[in-house]
C-alpha positions in Angstrom: -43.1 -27.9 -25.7 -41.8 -25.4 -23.9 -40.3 -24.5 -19.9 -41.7 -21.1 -19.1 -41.4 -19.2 -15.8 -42.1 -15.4 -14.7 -38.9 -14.2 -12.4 -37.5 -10.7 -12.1 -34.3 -10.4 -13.3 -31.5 -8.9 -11.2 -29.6 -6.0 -12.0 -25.4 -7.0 -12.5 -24.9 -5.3 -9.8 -26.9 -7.1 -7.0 -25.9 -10.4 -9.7 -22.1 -9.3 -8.0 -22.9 -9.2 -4.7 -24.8 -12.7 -4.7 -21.8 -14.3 -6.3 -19.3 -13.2 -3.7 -21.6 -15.3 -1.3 -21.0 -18.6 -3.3 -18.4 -21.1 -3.4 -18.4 -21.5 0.8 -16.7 -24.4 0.8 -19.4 -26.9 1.0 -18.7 -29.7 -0.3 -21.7 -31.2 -3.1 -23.4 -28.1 -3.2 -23.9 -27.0 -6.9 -23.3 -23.1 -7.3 -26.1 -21.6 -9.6 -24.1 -19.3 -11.9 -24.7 -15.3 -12.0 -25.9 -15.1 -15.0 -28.8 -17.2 -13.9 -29.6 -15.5 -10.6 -33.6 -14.3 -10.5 -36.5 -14.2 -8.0 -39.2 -16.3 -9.6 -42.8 -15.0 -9.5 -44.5 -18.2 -10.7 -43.3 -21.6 -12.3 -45.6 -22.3 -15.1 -43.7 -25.8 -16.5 -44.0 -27.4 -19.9 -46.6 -25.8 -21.9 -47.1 -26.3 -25.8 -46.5 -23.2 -28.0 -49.8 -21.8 -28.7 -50.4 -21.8 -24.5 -47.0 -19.6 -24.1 -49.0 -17.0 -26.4 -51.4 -17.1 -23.9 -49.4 -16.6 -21.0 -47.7 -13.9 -22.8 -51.2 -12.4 -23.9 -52.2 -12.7 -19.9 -49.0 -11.2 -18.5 -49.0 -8.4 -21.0 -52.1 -7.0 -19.6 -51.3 -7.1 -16.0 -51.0 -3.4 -14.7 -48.7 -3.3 -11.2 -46.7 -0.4 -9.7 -42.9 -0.4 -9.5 -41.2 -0.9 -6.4 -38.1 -1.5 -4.7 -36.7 -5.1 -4.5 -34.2 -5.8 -1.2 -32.8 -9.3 -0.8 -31.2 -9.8 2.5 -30.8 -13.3 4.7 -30.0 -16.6 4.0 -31.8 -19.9 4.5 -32.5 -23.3 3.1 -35.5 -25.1 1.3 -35.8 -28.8 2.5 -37.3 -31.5 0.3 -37.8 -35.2 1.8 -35.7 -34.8 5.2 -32.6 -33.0 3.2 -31.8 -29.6 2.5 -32.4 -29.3 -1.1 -31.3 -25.6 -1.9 -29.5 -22.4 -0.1 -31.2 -19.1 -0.7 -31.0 -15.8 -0.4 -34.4 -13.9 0.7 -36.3 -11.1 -0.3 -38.2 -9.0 2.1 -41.8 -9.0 1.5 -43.4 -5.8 0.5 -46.7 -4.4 -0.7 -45.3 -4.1 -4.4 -43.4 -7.7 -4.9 -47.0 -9.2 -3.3 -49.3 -7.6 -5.6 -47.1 -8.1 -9.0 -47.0 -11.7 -7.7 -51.0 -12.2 -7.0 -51.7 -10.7 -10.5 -49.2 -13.0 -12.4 -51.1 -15.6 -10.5 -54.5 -14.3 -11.3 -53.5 -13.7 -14.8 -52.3 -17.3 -15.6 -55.5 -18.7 -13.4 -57.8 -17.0 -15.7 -55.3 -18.5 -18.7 -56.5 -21.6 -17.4 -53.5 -23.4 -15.4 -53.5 -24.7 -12.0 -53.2 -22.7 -9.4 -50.0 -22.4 -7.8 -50.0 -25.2 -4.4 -46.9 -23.7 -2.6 -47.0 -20.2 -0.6 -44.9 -17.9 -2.0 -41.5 -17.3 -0.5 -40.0 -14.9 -2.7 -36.0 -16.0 -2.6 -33.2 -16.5 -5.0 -31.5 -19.9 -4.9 -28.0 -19.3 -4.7 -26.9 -23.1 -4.9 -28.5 -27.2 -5.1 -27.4 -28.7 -2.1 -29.1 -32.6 -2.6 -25.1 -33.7 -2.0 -24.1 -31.4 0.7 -23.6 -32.2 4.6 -26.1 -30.9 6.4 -23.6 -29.3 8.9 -22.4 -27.0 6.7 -24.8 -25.8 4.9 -26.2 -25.2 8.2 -23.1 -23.3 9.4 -23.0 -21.4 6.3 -26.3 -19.9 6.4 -25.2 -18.8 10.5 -22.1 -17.4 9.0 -23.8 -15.6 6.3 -27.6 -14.7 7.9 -26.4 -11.1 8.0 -26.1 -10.7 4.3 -28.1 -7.1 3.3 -27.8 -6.1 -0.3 -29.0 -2.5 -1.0 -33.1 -1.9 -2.2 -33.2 -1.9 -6.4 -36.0 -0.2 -8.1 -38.0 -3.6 -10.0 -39.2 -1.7 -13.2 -40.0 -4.7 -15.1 -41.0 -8.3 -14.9 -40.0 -11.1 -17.0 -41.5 -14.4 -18.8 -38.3 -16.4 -19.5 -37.9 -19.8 -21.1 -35.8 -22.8 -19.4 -33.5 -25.1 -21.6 -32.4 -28.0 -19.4 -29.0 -29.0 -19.7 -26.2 -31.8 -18.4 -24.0 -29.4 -15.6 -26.8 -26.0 -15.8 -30.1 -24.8 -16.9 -29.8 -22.4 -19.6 -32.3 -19.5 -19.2 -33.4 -16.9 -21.8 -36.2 -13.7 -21.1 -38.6 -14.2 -23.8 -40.8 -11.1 -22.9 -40.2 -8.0 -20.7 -43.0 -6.4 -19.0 -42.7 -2.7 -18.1 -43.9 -2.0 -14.3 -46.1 1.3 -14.0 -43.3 3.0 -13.1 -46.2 6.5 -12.5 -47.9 4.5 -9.7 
């Protein structure tokens, strides 16, 4: 078996910039490291080896326009009363929303689930199950004005998720070039 999800990875760059925002002091709050930073476009989950060449086959024929990424804002995710992650957010444009509805599409007609949750296009900057709710809160005040400049997303990624004791480990598996003509 195998953890797949399709993210865009980040340029070092913007990777720089995020990482100046963490550390906060906020106490219980676990700080995702750099070189894990990425927007995901779609969770897939466990999937057994002959299924990831499907994905693969499914996401190498998707055909979607480059565009710019911006990431700007902060906010929280809550799950069961408590604020389970801190996030930075992306703004919403015509080019992130159709590369997401054809990875969607694409993996539909692979035959998995559709996808329950809306997308909210963010990267998670840190877990915050332990934190106080106080100051995550005052940290996402402090911080709501954080603007990092547009990058041009050229490529999309199927990457693979190792699960380990203090971090997940992720590796790209597959890069697929954007049309960057369109």
């Amino acid at each position: 078996m195998i953890r797949l999800f399709v993210a865009l990875a980040l340029p070092a760059m913007v990777k720089a910039q995020l990482a100046l925002l963490a550390g906060g002091g906020i106490p219980g709050a676990r700080w995702v490291p750099p070189e894990n930073y990425h927007l995901t476009l779609r969770f897939i989950g466990e999937v057994e080896s002959w299924r990831a060449e499907e994905v693969d086959e499914a996401l190498a024929n998707i055909r979607a326009p480059g565009f710019e990424l911006s990431l700007r804002g902060l906010g929280t995710f809550e799950k069961g009363g408590r604020i389970s992650a801190l996030w930075v957010g992306a703004e919403k444009n015509e080019g992130l929303a159709f590369l997401q509805a054809k990875v969607e599409t694409a993996l539909q007609r692979a035959g998995f689930e559709p996808e329950r949750r809306r997308f909210a296009p963010h990267v998670t900057l840190a877990r915050t199950e332990r934190a106080a709710p106080e100051k995550l809160i005052a940290y996402v005040q402090a911080h709501n004005l954080f603007r990092a400049p547009p990058v041009p997303v050229e490529h999309f990624t199927l990457y693979s998720s190792h699960l380990g004791k203090e971090q997940a480990l992720y590796v790209p598996e597959v890069e697929y070039e954007l049309n960057l003509a369109a």
